[in-house]
mmCIF file of the C-alpha atoms, coordinates in Angstrom:
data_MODEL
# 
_entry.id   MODEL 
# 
loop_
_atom_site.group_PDB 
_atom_site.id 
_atom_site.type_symbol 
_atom_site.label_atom_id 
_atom_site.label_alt_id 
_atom_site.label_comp_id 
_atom_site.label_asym_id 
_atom_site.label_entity_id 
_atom_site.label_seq_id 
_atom_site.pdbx_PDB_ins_code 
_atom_site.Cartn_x 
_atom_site.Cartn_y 
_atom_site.Cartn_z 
_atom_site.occupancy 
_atom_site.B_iso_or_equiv 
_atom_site.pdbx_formal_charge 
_atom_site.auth_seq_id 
_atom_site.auth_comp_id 
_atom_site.auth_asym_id 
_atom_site.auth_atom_id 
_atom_site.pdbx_PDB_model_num 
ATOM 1   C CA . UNK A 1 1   ? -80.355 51.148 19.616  1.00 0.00 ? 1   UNK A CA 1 
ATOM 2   C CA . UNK A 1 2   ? -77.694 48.513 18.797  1.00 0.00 ? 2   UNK A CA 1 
ATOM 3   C CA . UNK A 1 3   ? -79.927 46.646 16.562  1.00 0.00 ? 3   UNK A CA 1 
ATOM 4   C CA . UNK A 1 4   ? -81.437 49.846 14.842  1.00 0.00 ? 4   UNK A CA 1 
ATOM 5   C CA . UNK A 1 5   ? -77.244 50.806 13.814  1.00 0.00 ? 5   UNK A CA 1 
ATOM 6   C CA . UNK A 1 6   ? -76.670 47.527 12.473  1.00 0.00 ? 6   UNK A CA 1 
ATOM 7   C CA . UNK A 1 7   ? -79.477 47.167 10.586  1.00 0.00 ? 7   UNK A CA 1 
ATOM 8   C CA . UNK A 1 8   ? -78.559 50.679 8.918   1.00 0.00 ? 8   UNK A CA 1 
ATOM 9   C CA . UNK A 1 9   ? -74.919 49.506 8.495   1.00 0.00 ? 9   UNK A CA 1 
ATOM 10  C CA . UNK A 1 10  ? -75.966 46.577 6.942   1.00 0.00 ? 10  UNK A CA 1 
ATOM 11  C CA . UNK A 1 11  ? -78.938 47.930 4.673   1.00 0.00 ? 11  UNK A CA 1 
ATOM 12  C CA . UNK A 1 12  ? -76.580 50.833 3.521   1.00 0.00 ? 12  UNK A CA 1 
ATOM 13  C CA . UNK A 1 13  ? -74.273 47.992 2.361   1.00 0.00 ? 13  UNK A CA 1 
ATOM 14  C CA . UNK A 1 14  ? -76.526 46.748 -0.233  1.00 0.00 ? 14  UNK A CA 1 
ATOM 15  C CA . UNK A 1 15  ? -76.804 49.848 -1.768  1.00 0.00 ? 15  UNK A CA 1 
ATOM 16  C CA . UNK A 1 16  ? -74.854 50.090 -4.874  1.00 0.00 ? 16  UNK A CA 1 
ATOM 17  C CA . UNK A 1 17  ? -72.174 53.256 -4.325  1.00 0.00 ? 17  UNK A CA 1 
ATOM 18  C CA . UNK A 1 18  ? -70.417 54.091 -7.476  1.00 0.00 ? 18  UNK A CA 1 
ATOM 19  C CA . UNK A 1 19  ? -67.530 56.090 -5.492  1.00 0.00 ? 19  UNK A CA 1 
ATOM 20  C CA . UNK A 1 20  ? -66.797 52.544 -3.677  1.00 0.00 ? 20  UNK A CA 1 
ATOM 21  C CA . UNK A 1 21  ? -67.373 50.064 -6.680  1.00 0.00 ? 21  UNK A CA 1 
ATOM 22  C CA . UNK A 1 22  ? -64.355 47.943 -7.294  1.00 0.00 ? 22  UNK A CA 1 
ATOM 23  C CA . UNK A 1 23  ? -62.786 47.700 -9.782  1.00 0.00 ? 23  UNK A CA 1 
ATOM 24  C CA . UNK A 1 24  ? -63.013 44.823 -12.273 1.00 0.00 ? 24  UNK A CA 1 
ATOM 25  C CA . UNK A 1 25  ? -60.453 42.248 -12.869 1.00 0.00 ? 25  UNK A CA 1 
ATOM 26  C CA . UNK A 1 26  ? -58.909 43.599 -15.614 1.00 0.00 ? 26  UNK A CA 1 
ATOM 27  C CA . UNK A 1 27  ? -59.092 46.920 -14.289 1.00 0.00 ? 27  UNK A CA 1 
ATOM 28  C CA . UNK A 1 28  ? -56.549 45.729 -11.725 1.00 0.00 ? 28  UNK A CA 1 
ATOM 29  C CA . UNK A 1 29  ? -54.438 44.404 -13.727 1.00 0.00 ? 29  UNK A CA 1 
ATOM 30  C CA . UNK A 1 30  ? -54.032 47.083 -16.119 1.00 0.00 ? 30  UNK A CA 1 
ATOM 31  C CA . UNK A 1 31  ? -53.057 48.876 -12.600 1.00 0.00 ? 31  UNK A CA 1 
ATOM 32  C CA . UNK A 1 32  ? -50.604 46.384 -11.400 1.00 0.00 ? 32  UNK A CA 1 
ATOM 33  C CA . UNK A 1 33  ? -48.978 46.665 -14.932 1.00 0.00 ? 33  UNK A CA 1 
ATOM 34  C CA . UNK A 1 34  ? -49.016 50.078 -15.333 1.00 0.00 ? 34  UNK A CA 1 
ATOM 35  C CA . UNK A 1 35  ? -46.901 50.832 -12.065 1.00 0.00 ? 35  UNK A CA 1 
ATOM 36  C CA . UNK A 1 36  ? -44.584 47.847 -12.870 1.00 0.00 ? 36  UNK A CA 1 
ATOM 37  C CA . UNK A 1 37  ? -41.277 49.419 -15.043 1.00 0.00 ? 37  UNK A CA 1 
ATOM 38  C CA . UNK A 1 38  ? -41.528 47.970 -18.678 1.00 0.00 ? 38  UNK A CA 1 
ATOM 39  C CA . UNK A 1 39  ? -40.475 44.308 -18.813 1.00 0.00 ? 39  UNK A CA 1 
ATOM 40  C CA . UNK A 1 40  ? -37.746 43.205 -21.498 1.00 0.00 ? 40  UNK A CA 1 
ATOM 41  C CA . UNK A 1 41  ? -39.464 40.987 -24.335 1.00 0.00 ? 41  UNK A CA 1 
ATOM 42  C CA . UNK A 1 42  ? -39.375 37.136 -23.655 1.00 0.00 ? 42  UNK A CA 1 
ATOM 43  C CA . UNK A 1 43  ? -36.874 36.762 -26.237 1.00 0.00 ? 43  UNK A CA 1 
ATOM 44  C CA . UNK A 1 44  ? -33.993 38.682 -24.859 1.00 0.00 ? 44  UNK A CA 1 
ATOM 45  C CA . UNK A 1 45  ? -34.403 36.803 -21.217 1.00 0.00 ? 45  UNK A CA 1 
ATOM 46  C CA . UNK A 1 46  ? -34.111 33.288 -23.364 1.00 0.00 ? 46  UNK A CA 1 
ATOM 47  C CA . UNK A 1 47  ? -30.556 34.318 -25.287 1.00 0.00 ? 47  UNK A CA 1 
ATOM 48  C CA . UNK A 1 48  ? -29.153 31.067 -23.559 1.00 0.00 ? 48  UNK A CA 1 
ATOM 49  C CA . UNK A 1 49  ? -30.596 27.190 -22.505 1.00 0.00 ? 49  UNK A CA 1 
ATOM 50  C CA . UNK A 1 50  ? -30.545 28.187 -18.976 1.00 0.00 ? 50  UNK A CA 1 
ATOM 51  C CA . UNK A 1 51  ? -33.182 30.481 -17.327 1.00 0.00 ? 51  UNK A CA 1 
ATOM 52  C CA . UNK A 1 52  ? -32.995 32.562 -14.070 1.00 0.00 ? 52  UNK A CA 1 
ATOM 53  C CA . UNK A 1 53  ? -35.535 30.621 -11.614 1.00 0.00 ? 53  UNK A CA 1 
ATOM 54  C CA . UNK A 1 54  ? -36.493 34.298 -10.741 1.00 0.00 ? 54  UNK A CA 1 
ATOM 55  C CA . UNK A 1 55  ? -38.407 35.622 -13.475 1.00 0.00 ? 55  UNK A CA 1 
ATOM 56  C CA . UNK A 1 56  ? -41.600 34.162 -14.576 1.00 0.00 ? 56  UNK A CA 1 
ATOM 57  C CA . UNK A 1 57  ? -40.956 34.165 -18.467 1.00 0.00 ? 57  UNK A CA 1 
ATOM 58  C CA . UNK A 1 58  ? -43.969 32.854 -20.898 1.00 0.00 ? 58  UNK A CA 1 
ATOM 59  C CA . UNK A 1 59  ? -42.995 31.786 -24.380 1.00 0.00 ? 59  UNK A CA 1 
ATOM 60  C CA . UNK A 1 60  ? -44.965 29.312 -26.662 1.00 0.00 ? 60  UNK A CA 1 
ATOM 61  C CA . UNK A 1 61  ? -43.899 27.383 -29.706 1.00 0.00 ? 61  UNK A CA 1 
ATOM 62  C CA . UNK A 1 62  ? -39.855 27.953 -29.636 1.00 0.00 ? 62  UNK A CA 1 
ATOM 63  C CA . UNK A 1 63  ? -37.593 25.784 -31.641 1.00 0.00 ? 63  UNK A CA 1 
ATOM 64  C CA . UNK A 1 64  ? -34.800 23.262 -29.594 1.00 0.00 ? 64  UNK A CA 1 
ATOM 65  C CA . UNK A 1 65  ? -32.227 25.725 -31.031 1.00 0.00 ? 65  UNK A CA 1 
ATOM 66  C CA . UNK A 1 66  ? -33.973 28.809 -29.273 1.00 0.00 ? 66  UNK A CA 1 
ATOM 67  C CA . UNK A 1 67  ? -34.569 26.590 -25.981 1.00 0.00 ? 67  UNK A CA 1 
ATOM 68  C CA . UNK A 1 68  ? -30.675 25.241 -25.766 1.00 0.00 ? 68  UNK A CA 1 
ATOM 69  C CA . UNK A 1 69  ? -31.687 21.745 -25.156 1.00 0.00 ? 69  UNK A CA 1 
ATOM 70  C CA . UNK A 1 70  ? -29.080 20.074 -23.592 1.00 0.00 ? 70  UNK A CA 1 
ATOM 71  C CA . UNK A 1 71  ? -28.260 15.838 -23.873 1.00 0.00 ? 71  UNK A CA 1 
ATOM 72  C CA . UNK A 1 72  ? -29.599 14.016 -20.853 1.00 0.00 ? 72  UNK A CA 1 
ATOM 73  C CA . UNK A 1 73  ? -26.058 12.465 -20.021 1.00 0.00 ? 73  UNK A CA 1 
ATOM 74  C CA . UNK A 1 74  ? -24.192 15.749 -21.096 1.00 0.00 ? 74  UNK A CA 1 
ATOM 75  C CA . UNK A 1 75  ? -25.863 17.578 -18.334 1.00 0.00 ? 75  UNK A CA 1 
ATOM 76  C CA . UNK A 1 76  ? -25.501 15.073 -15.694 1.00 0.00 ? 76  UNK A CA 1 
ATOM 77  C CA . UNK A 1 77  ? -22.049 14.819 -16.844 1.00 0.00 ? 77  UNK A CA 1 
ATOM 78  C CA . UNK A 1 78  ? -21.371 18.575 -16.966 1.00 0.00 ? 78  UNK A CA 1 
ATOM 79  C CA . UNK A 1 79  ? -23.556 20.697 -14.522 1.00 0.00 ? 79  UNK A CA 1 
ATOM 80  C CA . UNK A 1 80  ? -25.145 17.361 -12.737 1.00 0.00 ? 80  UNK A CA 1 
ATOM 81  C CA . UNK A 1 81  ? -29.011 17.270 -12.742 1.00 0.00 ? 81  UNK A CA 1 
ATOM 82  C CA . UNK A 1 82  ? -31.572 17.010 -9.897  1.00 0.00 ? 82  UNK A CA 1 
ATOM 83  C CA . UNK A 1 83  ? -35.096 16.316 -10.313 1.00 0.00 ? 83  UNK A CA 1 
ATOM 84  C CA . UNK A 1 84  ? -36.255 15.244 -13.643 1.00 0.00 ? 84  UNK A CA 1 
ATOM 85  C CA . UNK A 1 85  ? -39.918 16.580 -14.426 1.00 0.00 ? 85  UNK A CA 1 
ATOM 86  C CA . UNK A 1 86  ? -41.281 15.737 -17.983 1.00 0.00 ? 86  UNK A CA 1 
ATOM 87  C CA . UNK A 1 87  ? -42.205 18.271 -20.188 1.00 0.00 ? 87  UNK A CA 1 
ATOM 88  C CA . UNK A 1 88  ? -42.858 16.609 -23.077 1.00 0.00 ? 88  UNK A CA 1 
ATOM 89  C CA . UNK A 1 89  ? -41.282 14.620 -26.574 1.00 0.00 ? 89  UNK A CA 1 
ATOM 90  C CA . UNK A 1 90  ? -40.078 15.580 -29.529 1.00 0.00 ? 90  UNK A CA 1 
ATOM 91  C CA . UNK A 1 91  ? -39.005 14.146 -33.089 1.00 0.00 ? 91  UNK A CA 1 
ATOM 92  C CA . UNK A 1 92  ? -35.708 14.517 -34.985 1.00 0.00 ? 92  UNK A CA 1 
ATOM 93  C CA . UNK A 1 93  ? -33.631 12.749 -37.113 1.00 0.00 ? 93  UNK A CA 1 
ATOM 94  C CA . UNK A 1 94  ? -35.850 9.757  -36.974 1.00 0.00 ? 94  UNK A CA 1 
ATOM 95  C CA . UNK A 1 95  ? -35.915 9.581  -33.247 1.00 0.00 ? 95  UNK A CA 1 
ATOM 96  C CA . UNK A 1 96  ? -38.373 10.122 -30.430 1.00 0.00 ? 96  UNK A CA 1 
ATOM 97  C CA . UNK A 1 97  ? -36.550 12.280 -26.978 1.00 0.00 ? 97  UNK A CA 1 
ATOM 98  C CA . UNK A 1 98  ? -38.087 12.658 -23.926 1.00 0.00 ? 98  UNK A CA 1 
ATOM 99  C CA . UNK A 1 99  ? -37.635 15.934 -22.486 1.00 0.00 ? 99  UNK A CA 1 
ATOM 100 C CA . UNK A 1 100 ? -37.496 17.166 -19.367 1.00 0.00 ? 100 UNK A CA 1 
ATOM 101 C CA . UNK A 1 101 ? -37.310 20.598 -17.231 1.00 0.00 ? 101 UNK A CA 1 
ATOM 102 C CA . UNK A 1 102 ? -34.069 20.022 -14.867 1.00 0.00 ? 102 UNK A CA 1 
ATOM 103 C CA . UNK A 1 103 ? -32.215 22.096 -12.068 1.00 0.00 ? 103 UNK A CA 1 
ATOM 104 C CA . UNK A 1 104 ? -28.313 22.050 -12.456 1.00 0.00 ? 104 UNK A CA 1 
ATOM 105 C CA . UNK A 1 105 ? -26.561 21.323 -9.206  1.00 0.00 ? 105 UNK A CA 1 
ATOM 106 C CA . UNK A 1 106 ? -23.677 23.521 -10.078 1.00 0.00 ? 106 UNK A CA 1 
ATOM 107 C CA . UNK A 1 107 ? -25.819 26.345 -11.286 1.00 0.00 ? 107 UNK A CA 1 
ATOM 108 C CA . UNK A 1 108 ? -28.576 26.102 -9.020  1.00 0.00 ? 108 UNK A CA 1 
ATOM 109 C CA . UNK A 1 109 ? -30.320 29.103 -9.944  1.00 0.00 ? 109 UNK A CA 1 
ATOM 110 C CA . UNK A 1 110 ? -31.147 27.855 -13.172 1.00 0.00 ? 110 UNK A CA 1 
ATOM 111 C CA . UNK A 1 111 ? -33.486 25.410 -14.939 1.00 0.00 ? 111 UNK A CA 1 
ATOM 112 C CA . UNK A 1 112 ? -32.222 23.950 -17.995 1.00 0.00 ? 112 UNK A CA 1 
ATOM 113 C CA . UNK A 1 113 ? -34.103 21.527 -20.924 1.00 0.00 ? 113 UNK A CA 1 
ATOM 114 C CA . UNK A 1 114 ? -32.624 17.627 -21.174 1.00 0.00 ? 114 UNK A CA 1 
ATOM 115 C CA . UNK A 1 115 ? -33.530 15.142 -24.012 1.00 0.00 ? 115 UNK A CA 1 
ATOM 116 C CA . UNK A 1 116 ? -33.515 11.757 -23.455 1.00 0.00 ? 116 UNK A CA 1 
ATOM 117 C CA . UNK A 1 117 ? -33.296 8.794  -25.800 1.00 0.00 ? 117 UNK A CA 1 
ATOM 118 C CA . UNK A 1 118 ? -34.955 5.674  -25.827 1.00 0.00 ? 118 UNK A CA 1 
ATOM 119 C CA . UNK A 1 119 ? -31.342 3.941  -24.843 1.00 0.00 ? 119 UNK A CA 1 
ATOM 120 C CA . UNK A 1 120 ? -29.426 5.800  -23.037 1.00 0.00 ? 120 UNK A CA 1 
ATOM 121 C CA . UNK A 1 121 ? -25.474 5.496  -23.453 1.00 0.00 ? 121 UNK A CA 1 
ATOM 122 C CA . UNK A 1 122 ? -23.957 5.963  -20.345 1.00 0.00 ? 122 UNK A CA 1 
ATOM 123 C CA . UNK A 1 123 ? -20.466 4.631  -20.671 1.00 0.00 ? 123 UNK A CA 1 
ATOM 124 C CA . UNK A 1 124 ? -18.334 7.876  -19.596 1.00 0.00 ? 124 UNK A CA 1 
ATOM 125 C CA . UNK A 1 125 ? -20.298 7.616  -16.482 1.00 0.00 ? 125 UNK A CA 1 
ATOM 126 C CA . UNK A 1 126 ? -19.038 5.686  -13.588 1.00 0.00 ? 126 UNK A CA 1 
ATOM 127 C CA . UNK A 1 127 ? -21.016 2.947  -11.837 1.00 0.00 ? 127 UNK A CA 1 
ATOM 128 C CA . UNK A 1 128 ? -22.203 4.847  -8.691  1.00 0.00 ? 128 UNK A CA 1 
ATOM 129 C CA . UNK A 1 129 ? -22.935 8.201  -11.435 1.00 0.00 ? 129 UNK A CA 1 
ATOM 130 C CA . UNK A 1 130 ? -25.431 5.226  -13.757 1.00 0.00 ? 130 UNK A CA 1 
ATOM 131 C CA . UNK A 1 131 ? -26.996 4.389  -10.552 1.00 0.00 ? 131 UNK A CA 1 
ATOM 132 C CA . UNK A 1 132 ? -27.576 7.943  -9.214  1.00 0.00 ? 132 UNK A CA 1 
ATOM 133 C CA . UNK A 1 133 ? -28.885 8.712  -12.780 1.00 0.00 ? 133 UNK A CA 1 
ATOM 134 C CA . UNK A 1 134 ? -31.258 5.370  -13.089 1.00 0.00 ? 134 UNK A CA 1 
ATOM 135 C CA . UNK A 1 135 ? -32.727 6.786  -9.994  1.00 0.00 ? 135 UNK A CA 1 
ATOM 136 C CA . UNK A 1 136 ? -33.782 10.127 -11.149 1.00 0.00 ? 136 UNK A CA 1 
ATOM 137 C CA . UNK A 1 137 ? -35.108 8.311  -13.885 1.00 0.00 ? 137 UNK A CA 1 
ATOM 138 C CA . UNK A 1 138 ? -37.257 6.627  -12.099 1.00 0.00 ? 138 UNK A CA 1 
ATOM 139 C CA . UNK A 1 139 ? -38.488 8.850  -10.070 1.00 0.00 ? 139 UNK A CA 1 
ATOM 140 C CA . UNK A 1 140 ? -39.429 10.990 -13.522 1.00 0.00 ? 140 UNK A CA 1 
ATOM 141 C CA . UNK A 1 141 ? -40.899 7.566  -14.625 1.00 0.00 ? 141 UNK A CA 1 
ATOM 142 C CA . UNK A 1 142 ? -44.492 7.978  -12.932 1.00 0.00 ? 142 UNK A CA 1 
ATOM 143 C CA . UNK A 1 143 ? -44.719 11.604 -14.215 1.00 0.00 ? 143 UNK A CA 1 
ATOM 144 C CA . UNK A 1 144 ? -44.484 10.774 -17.277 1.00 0.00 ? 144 UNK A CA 1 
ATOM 145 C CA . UNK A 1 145 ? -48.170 10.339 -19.521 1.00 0.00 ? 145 UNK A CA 1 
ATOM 146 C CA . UNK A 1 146 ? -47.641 6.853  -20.948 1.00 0.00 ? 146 UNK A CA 1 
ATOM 147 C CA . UNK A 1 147 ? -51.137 6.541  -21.823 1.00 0.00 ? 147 UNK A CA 1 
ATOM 148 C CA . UNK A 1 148 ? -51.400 9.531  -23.837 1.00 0.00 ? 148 UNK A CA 1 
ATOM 149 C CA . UNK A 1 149 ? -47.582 9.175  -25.180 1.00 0.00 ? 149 UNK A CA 1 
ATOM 150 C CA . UNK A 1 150 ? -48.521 5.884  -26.759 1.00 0.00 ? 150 UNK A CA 1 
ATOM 151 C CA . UNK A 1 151 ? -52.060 6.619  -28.010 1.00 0.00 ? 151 UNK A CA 1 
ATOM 152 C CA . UNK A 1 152 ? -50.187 10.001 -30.173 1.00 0.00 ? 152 UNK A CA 1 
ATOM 153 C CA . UNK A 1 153 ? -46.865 8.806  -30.632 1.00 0.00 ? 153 UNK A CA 1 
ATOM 154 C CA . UNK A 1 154 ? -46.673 5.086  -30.144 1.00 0.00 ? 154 UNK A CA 1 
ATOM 155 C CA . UNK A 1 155 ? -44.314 5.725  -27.785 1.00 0.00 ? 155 UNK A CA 1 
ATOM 156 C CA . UNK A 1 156 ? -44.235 2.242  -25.428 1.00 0.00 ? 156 UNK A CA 1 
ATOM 157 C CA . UNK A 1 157 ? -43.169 2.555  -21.892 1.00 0.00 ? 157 UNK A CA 1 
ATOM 158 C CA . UNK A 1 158 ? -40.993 -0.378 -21.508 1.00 0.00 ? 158 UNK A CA 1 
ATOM 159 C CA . UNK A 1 159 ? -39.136 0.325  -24.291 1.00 0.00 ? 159 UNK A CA 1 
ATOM 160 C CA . UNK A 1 160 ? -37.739 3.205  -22.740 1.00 0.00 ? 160 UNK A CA 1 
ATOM 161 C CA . UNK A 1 161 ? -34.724 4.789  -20.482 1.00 0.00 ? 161 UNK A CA 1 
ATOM 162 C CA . UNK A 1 162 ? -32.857 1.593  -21.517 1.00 0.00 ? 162 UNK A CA 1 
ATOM 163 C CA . UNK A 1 163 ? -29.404 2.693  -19.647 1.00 0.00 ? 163 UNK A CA 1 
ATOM 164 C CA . UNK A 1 164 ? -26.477 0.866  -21.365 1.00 0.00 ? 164 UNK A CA 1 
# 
């Protein structure tokens, strides 16, 4: 009797049931959205350089004016910086920067933008400050694409984070 039960459960489970079907992906996420309250644009969340760690914001192709990026040393000097992960390079005035996605240590809640230079002036630091900093550096060192850097930009890795 056992066997003759399961092998109903189990045939009945093939059968396509339209009342049961669920739903597709997109389906389910026009459901999750639709009870969520309505989210403020991207834009408005952004008004400053430093985002809540929070929120989940997505926002492609903004100017360094519109992200507040900050000076590598200004930050560490300011708000002190933790871990240095690279998010990319940019061009201006002639230059290549480095930039990276940092947490502040006195605003912990937030992640700010950094650019770095090629040589890094780091003469209003103090010695134990340059060696903290040539250690985050170093750590962001092996994160960095150095490969790819140089084959776009001609950006050379031992040419760089020269602290002076």
């Amino acid at each position: 009797m056992f066997h003759i039960t399961n092998f109903i459960q189990s045939f009945g489970a093939c059968l396509p049931i339209s009342a049961t079907k669920p739903p597709t992906a997109v389906e389910a996420i026009n459901e999750i959205l639709a009870k969520q309250n309505a989210l403020p644009s991207p834009r408005s969340r952004l008004s400053t350089s430093y985002r809540d760690t929070n929120e989940v914001v997505f926002q492609k192709y903004m100017t360094r004016e519109e992200l507040g990026v900050l000076d590598l040393i200004e930050a560490e000097v300011t708000w002190g910086t933790s871990i240095l992960s690279f998010s990319g390079y940019e061009y201006k005035d002639g230059n290549f920067r480095i930039m990276f996605s940092t947490r502040l240590r006195r605003r912990p809640k937030t992640i700010c933008v950094v650019s770095c230079p090629r040589l890094i002036d780091a003469r209003r630091m103090t010695p134990d400050e340059r060696d903290l900093l040539k250690i985050k550096i170093d750590a962001a060192w092996e994160t960095i694409p150095w490969k790819h850097l140089e084959e776009r930009a001609g950006i050379d890795r031992n040419d760089w984070f020269v602290v002076i």
